[in-house]
C-alpha positions in Angstrom: -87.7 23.8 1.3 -88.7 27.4 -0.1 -89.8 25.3 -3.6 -91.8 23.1 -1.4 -93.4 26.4 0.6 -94.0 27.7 -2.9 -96.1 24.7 -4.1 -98.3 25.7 -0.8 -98.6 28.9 -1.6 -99.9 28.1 -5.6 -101.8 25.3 -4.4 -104.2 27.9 -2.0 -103.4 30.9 -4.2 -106.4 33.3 -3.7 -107.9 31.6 -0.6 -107.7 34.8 1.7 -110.4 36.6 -0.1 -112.6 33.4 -0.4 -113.0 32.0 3.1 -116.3 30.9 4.7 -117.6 28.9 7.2 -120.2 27.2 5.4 -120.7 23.5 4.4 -119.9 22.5 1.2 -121.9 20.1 -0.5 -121.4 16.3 -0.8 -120.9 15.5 2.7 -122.7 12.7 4.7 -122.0 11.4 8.4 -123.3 8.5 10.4 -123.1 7.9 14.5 -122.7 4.6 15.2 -123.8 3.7 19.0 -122.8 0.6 20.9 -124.4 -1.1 23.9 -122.6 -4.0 25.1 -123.9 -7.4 24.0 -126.1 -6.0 21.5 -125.5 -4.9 17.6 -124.6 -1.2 17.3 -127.2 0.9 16.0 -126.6 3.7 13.1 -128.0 6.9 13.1 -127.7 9.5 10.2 -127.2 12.9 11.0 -127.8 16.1 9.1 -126.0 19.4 9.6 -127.6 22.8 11.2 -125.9 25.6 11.1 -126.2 27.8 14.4 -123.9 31.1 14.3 -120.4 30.2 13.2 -121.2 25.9 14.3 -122.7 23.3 12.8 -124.9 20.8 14.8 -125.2 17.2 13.8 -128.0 16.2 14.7 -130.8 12.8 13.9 -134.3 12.8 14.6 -133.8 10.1 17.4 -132.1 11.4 20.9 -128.2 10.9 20.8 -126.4 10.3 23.4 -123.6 12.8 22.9 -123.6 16.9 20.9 -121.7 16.3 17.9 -120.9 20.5 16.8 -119.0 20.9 13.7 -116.8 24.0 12.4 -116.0 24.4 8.6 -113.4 26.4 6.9 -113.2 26.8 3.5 -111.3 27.9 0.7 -111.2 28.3 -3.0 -108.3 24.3 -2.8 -108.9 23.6 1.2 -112.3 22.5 3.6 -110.9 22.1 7.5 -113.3 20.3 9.4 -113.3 20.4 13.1 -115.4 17.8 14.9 -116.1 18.6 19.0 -117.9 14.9 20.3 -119.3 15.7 24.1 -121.0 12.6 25.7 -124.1 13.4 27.2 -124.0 10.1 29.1 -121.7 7.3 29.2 -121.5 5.5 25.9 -119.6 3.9 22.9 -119.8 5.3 19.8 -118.1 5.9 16.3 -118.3 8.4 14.5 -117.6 8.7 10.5 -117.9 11.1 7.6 -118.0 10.5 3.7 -117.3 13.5 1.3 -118.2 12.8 -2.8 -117.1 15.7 -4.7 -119.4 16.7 -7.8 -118.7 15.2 -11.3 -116.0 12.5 -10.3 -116.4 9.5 -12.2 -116.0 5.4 -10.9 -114.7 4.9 -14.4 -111.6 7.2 -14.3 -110.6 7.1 -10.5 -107.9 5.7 -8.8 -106.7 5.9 -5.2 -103.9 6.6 -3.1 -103.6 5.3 0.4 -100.1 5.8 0.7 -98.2 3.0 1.6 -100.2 0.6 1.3 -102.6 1.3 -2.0 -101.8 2.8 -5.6 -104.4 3.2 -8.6 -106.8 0.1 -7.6 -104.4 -2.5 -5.9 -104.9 -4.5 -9.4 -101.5 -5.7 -9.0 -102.7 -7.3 -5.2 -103.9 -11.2 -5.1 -107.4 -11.9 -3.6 -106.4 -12.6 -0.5 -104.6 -9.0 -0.2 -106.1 -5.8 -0.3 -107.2 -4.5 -3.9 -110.1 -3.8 -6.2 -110.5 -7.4 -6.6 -112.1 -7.5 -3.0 -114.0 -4.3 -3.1 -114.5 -0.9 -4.6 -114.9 0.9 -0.7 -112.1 0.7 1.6 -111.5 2.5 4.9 -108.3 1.3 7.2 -107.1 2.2 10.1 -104.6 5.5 10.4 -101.3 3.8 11.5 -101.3 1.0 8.3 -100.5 4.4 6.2 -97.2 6.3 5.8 -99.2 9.3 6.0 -103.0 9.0 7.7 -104.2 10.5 4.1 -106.5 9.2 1.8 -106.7 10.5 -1.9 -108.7 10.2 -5.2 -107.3 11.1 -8.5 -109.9 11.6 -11.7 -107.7 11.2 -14.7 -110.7 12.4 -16.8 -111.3 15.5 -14.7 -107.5 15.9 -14.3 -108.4 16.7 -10.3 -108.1 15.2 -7.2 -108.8 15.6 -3.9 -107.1 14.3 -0.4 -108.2 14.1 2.9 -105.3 14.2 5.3 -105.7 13.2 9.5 -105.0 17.1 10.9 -104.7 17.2 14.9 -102.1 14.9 16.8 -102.6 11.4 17.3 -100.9 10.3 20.1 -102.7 7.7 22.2 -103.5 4.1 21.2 -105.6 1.1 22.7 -105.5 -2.9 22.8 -108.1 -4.5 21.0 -110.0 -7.1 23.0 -111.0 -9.3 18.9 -110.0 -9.0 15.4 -112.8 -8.3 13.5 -116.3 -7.6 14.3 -117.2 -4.9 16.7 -115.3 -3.7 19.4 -115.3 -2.1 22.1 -112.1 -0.5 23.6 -111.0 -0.6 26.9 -108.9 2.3 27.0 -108.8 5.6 24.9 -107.1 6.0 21.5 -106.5 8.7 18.7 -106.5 6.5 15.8 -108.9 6.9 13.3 -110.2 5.2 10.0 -109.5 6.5 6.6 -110.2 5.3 2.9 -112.2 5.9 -0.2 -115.7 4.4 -1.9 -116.2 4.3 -5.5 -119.1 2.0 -4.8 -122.3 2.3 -7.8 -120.6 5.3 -8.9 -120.5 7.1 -5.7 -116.7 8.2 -5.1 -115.8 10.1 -2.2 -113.2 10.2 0.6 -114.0 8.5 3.9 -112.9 9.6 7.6 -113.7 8.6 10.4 -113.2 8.4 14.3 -112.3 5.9 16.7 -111.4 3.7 13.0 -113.1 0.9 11.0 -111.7 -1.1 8.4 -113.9 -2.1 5.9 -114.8 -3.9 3.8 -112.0 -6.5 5.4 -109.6 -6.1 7.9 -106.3 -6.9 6.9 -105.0 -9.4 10.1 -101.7 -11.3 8.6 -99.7 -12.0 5.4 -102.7 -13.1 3.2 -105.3 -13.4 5.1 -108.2 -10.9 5.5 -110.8 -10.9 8.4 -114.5 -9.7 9.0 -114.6 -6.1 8.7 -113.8 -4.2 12.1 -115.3 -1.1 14.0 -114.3 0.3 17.0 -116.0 2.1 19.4 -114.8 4.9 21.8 -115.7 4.8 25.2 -116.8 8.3 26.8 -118.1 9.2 30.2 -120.9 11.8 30.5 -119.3 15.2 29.9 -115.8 13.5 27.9 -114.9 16.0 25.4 -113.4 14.5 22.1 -112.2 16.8 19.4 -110.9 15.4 15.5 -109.8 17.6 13.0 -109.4 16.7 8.8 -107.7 18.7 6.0 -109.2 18.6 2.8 -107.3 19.6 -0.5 -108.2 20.1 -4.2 -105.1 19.6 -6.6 -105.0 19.8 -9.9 -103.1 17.0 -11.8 -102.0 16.1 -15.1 -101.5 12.3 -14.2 -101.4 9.5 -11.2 -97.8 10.5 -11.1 -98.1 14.0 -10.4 -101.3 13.3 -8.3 -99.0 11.5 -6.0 -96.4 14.1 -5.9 -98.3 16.7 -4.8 -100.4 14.3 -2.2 -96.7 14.0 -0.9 -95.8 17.4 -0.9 -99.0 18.4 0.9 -98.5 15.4 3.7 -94.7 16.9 4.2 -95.3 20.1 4.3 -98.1 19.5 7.0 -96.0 16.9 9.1 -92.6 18.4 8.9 -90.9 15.6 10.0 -87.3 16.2 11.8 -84.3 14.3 12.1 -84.2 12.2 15.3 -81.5 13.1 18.1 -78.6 10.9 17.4 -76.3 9.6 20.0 -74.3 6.9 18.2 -71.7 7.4 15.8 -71.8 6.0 12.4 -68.8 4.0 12.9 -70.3 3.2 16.4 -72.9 1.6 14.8 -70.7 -0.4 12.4 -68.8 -1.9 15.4 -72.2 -3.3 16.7 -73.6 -4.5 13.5 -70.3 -6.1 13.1 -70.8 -8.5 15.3 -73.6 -10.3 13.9 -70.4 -11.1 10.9 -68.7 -12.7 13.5 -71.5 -14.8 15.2 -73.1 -15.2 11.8 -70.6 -17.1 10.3 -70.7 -20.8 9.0 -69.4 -23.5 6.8 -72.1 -25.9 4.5 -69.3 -28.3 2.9 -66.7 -26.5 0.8 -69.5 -23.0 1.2 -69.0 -20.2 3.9 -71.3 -17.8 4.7 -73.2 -15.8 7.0 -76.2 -17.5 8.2 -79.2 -14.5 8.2 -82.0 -15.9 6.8 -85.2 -17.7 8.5 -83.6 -17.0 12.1 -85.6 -16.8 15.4 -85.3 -13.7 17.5 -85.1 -15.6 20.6 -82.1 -17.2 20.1 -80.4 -15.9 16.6 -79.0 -19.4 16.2 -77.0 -20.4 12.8 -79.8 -21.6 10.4 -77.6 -22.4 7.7 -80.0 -21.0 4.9 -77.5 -18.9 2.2 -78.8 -16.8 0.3 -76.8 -14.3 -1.9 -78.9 -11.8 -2.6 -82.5 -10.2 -1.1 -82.9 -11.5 2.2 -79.8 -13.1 3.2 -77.0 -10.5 1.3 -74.1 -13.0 1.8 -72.1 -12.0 -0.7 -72.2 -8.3 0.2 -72.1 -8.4 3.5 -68.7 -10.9 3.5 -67.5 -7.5 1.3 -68.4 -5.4 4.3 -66.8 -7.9 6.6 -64.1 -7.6 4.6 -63.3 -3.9 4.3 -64.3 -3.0 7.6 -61.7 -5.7 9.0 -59.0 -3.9 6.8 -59.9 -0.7 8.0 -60.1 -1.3 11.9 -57.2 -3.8 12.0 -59.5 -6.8 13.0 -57.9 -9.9 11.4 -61.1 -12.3 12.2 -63.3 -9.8 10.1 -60.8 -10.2 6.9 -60.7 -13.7 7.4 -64.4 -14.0 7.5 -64.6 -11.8 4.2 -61.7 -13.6 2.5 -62.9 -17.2 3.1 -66.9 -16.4 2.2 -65.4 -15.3 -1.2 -62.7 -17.9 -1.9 -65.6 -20.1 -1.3 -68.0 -18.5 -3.6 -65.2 -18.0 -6.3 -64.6 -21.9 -6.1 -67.8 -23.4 -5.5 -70.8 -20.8 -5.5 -71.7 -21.6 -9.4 -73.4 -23.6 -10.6 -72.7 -25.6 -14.1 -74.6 -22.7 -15.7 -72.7 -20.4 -14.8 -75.4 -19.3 -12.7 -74.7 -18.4 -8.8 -76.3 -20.5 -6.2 -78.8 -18.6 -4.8 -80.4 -20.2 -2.2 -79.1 -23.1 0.3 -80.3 -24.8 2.8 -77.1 -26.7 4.3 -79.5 -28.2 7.4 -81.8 -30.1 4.6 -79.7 -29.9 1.2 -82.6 -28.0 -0.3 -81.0 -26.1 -2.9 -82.9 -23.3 -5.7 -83.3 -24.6 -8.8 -85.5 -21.4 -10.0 -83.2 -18.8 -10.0 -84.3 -14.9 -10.1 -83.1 -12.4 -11.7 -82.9 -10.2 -8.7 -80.4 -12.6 -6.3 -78.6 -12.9 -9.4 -78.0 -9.2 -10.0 -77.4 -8.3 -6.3 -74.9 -11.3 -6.3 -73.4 -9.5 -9.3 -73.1 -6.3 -8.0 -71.9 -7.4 -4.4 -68.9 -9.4 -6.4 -68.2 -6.5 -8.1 -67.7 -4.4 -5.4 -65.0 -6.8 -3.8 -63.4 -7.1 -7.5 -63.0 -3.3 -7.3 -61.4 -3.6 -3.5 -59.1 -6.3 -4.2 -57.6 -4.7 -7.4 -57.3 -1.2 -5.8 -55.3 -2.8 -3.6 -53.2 -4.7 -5.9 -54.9 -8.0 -5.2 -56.3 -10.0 -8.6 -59.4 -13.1 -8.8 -58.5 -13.6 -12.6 -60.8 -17.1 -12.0 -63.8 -15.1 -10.3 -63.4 -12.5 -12.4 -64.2 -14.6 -15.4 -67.0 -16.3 -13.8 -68.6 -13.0 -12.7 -68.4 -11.7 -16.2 -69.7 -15.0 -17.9 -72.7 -14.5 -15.1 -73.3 -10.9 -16.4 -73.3 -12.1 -20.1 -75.8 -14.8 -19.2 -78.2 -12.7 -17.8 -77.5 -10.0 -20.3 -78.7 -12.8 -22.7 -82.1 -13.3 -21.0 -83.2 -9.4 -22.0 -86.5 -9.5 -24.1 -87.0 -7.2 -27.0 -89.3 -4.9 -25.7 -86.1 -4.0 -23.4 -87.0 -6.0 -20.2 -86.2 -9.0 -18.0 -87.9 -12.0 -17.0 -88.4 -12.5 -13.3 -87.2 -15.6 -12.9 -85.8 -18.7 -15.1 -84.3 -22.2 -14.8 -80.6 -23.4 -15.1 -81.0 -23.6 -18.9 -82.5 -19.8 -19.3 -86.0 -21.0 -19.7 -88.0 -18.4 -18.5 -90.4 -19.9 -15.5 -92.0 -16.3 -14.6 -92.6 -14.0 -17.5 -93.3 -10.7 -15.2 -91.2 -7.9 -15.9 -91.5 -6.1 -12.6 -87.5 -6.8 -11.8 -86.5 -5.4 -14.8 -85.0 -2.6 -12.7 -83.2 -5.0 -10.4 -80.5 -5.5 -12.9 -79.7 -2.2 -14.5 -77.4 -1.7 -11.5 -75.2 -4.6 -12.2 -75.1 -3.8 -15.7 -73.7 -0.4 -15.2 -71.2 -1.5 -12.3 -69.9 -4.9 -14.5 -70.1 -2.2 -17.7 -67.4 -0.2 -15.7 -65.9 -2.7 -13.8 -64.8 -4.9 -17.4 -65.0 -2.0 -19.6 -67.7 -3.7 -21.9 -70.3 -0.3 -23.2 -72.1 -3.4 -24.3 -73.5 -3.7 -20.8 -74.2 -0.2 -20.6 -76.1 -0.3 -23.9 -78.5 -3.2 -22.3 -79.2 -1.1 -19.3 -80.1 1.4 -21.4 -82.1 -0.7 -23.1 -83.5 -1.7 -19.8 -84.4 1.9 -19.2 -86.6 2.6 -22.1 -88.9 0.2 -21.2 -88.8 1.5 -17.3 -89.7 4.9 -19.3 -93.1 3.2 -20.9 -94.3 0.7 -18.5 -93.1 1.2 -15.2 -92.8 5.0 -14.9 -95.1 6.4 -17.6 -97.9 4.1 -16.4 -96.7 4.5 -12.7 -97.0 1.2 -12.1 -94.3 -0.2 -9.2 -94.7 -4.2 -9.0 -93.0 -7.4 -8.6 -89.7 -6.8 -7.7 -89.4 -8.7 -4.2 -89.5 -12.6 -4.4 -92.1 -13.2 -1.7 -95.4 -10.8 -2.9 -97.0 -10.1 -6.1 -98.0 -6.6 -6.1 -97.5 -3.0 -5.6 -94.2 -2.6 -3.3 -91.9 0.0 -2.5 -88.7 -1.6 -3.9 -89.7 -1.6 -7.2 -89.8 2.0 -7.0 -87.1 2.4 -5.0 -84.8 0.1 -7.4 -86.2 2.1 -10.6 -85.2 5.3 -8.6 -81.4 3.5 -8.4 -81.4 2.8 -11.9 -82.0 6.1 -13.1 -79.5 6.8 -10.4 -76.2 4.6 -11.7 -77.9 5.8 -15.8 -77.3 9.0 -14.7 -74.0 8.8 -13.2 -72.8 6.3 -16.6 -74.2 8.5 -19.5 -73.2 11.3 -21.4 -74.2 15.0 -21.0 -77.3 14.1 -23.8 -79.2 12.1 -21.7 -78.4 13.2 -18.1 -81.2 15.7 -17.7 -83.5 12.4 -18.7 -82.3 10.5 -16.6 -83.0 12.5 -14.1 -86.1 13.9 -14.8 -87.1 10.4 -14.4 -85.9 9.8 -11.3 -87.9 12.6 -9.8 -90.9 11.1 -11.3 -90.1 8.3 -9.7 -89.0 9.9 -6.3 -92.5 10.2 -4.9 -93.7 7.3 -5.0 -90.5 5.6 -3.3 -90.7 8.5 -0.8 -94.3 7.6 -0.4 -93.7 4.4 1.4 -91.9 6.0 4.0 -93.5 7.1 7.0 -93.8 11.2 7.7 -95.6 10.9 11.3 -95.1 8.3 14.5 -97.9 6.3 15.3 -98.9 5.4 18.7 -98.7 2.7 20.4 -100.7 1.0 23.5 -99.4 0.5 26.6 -97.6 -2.9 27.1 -96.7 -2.8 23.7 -92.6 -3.3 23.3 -92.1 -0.9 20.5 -94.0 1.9 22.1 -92.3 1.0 25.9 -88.9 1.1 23.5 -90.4 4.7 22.6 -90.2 3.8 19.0 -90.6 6.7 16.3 -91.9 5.4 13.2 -91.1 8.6 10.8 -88.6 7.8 8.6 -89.2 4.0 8.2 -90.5 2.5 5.0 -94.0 0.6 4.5 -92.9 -2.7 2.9 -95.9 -3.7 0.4 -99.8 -4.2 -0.1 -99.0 -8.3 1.1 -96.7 -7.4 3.6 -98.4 -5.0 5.8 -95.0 -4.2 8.2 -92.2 -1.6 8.4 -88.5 -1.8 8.1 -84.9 -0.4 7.6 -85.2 -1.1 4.2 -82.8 2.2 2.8 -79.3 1.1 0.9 -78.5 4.0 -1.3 -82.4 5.8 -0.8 -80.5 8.8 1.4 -77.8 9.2 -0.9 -80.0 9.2 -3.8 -82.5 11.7 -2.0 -79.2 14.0 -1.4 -78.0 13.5 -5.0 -82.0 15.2 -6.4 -81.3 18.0 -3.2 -78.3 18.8 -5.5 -79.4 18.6 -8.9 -82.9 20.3 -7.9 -82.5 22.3 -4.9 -85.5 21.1 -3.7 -84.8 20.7 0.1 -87.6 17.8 1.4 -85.0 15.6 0.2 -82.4 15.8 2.2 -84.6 16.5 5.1 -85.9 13.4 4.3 -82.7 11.8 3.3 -81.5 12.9 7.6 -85.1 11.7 9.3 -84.3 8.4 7.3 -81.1 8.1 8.1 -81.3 9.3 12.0 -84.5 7.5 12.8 -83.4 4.1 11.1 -79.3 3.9 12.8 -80.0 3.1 16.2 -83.5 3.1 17.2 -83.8 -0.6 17.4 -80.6 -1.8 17.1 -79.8 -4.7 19.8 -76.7 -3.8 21.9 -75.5 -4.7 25.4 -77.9 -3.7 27.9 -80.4 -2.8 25.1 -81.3 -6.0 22.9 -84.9 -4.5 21.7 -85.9 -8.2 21.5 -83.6 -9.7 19.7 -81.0 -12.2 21.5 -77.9 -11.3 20.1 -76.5 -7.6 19.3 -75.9 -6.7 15.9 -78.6 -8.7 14.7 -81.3 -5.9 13.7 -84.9 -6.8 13.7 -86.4 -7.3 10.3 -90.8 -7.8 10.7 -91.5 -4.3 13.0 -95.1 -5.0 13.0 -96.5 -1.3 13.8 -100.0 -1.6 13.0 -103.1 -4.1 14.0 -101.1 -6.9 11.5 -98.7 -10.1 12.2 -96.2 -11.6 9.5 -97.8 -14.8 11.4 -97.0 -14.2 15.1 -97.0 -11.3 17.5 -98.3 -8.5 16.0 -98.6 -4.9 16.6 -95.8 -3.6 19.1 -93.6 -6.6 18.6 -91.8 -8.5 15.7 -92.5 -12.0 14.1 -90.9 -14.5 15.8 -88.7 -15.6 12.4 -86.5 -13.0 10.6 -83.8 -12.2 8.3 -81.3 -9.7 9.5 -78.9 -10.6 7.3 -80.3 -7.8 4.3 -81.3 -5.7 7.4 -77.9 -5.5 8.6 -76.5 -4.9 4.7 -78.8 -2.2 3.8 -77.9 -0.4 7.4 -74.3 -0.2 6.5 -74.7 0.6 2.9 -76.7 3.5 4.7 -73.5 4.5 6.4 -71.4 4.6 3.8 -72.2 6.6 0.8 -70.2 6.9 -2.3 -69.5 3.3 -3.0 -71.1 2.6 -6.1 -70.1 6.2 -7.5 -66.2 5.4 -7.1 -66.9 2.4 -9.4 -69.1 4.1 -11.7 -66.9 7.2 -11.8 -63.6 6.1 -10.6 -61.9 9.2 -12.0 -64.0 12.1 -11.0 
């Protein structure tokens, strides 16, 4: 914390003698008024100043006093709005600033959580520069309500971050268009425009989304603009932050965006009452009522489940969604450890089953199964392939620590490494996905960091520096085109676009190279993985947004600080963690710096037992243990629901992997480092 209170205190360094109250340039602001059934009517306002206040005011009669107070400093303009109806009405409000001498050309934007550079990455039917060059969203979409621009020319950029609390939100009565609430909220709109050369931030009260709303998966709506209702003599007050920060790159742009955003929120942990072993017993129970048979396969049946009934689907899927593999070695060490024979059992027979029948005549793992219609992947990905990898490594480690030997899967598991090891390009990178003869069938390189993990646990596991050698390899092109252009894509199977686990799985790579390389090329190692820190920190959210009444999440009381954004396509929150809080503990170490493990707690405490479905508290779901997946906290549905609720299919068989993983640190290290 004190390096993180030190960044402050540099970033306003010589602000005390430079305050004033007066308006800097480049700001414009618009009043919006609504009368029901008819179009709203816009109003521009100009600014005069009267004492220590500013009065915005338009040459036609509002309807409500709109007074304005500015602070400034050398880095920082604090803008406090006062709205004060002078008659019942509906209006919106909304501001834009445009610095001097930033540039369309060399800009790029930071909506964190949901938009990096210019969304390039993002198909046309998701948000991104291909669908406009002015965007404004609604406050609770972001992990932060903070908008940024970064002029790589200039080396500057500025943010505008939400300042007062936002505690209250609202149904909407439509989707699109404009609307008129029936009850009060405290959500705002925030963005950017870089529109005929024109960039500037954009802020705005109640919100609008422009120039799309962003409704489901893939489909984008109308714009939207809300209006808030006010009786004559309401009193409304908003408050922004606005920071200049100097920056040498997008990287370090969005380093110091996050910095400013934590030290302004302060998130804390959230009062735990279960223990972690507590929460193991519960989540052990979707093992037990999980578990199938497809033919001579056994598994645990997560994937494409409804909430309403958590009934066996039958899909198997080894790695992303479904985790089979590594959840049967959870099963499986958690049964040893509490004495519960039907847990060992469950683990033992999932892998006997795997070892004899789960690859294919490639040598390849079947990935993906669908036992109800014999559907069965014949693309396989790199990334199910790797996390099958590592999952069969951990359970190889187990079993010989405890004097038990797979020489047959053992052999299979290293011919899989092999293969894939086979597939690396020479520019250092993987393909994405390939066929059952190694032709490549998707070319991006986005999950090149999906398999460094593997490499280094099967390089430690058969003592082969080969495989250690390849990651390496791996790394140098993470080093060029994913970190040194900051450019986080492609490593989830369902979106095409900027997400948060390619950063988070580049942050796990540098992670295990660390931990598996000599003295010489530690400190790079890490160095890298504080570059890449920030953005996988990025995704998750520092604030709780509100919730309207009726709403299940917000009835649940639901804090949303600490969970992680998902992607630009997939506009939803989840437990999505693994090793992220050991990771974030492992930087407080090596750096001092303390946001990381506060972070590393508010992850950790806010993600264990919040929603987790247990006798007398099912959050939704119909069975305990089985964690929701789709949290939809924001005006956006993976195809049902929405806000407030979940989608009615999910897939708590990662959900469940990644919370226990979460519990129990050290894992990978032991294997990595089993002598230290």
């Amino acid at each position: 914390m004190q390096k993180l209170l030190l960044f402050t205190s540099l970033l306003f360094m010589g602000c005390a003698s430079n305050h004033t109250d007066s308006l800097p340039e480049g700001f414009t602001w618009t009043l919006s008024v609504k009368n029901s059934g008819n179009p709203a009517v816009s109003y521009s306002l100009k600014a005069k100043k009267s004492g220590k206040v500013y009065k915005l005011y338009s040459d036609t009669t509002l309807p409500a006093d709109l007074l304005l107070t500015v602070k400034v400093n050398e880095n920082k303009i604090l803008l406090n709005l006062t709205v004060e109806a002078k008659r019942n009405c509906d209006i919106n409000f909304s501001g834009v600033y445009s610095p001097a001498g930033l540039s369309s050309a060399s800009s790029e934007f930071l909506l964190p959580g949901f938009w990096y550079h210019l969304n390039q990455r993002s198909p046309e039917s998701a948000p991104g520069i291909k669908k406009g060059s002015t965007w404004m969203v609604r406050e609770d979409r972001l992990s932060s309500p903070m908008a940024g621009v970064f002029d790589s020319a200039q080396k500057v950029a500025f943010v505008i971050l939400r300042n007062n609390k936002v505690k209250k939100d609202a149904l909407m009565p439509y989707e699109y268009g404009e609307i008129l609430l029936g009850a009060a909220t405290d959500l705002g709109g925030i963005g950017f425009t870089s529109d005929a050369g024109n960039v500037g931030l954009l802020f705005g009260y109640p919100f609008t989304e422009k120039p799309y709303t962003y409704r489901r998966k893939l489909t984008l709506l109308p714009s939207l603009t809300a209006f808030n209702r006010m009786k004559a003599g309401d009193k409304k007050q908003i408050s922004w932050e606005i920071v200049r920060i100097s920056a040498s790159s997008y990287s370090e742009f969005v380093e110091k965006a996050w910095l400013f955003a934590f030290d302004h929120y302060r998130p804390e942990p959230l009062p735990v009452k279960l223990s972690d072993d507590s929460v193991k017993q519960i989540l052990s129970g979707y093992f037990k009522e999980s578990y199938t048979e497809c033919g001579n396969l056994k598994s645990s049946s997560g994937v494409e489940l409804r909430i309403d009934s958590c009934e066996k689907r039958g899909v198997f899927e080894v790695g992303f969604v479904g985790r089979v593999l590594m959840n049967a070695y959870n099963a499986l060490q958690y049964g040893y450890e509490k004495h519960d024979s039907l847990l060992v059992k469950i683990g033992e027979s999932i892998f006997e089953s795997y070892g004899k029948y789960g690859f294919n005549g490639s040598g390849l793992l079947r990935e993906w199964i669908d036992c109800k219609t014999g559907r069965e992947a014949d693309i396989f990905s790199l990334r199910r392939q790797s996390e099958g990898v590592s999952a069969l490594i951990h359970y190889l480690t187990y079993e010989r620590k405890n004097n038990r030997t797979h020489p047959d899967l053992e052999k299979k598991t290293y011919q899989l490494v092999r293969n894939l090891k086979a597939l690396q390009r020479t520019d250092g990178s993987f393909p994405r996905k390939f066929d059952a003869q190694f032709t490549v069938k998707d070319f991006s390189s986005g999950s090149t960091s999906t398999i460094i993990p593997a490499l280094i646990m099967a390089s430690a596991y058969f003592n082969d520096s080969s495989l250690l050698k390849t990651a390496q390899q791996s790394a140098l092109f993470l080093d060029r085109e994913i970190v040194g252009k900051a450019d986080y894509f492609s490593s989830t199977l369902d979106a095409n676009c900027e997400d948060k686990e390619a950063s988070l799985y580049a942050l796990n790579s540098y992670y295990y190279l660390w931990l598996a390389s000599d003295e010489g090329m530690k400190q790079h190692y890490l160095n890298q993985a504080i570059k890449v820190s920030f953005f996988a920190l990025s995704w998750y959210y520092l604030w709780d947004v509100p919730f309207a009444p009726g709403q299940m999440l917000g009835d649940l009381g639901f804090k949303t600080r600490g969970w992680g954004n998902v992607s630009v396509e997939n506009n939803h929150v989840d437990v999505y963690a693994f090793e992220f809080p050991e990771i974030l503990r492992w930087l407080d170490e090596q750096t001092g710096n303390g946001y990381y493990s506060q972070m590393a707690d508010v992850i950790t405490s806010s993600m264990r037992e919040q929603l987790l479905p247990r006798k007398g508290y099912l959050c939704g779901i119909a069975k305990p243990g089985y964690h929701p997946e789709v949290v939809q906290h924001t005006n956006w549905d993976y195809g049902k629901n929405g806000k407030g609720y979940y989608n009615d299919i999910f897939a708590p068989g990662w959900v469940v992997c990644s919370l226990w993983e979460m519990l129990t640190p050290g894992r990978t290290r032991e294997i990595i480092l089993p002598n230290r």
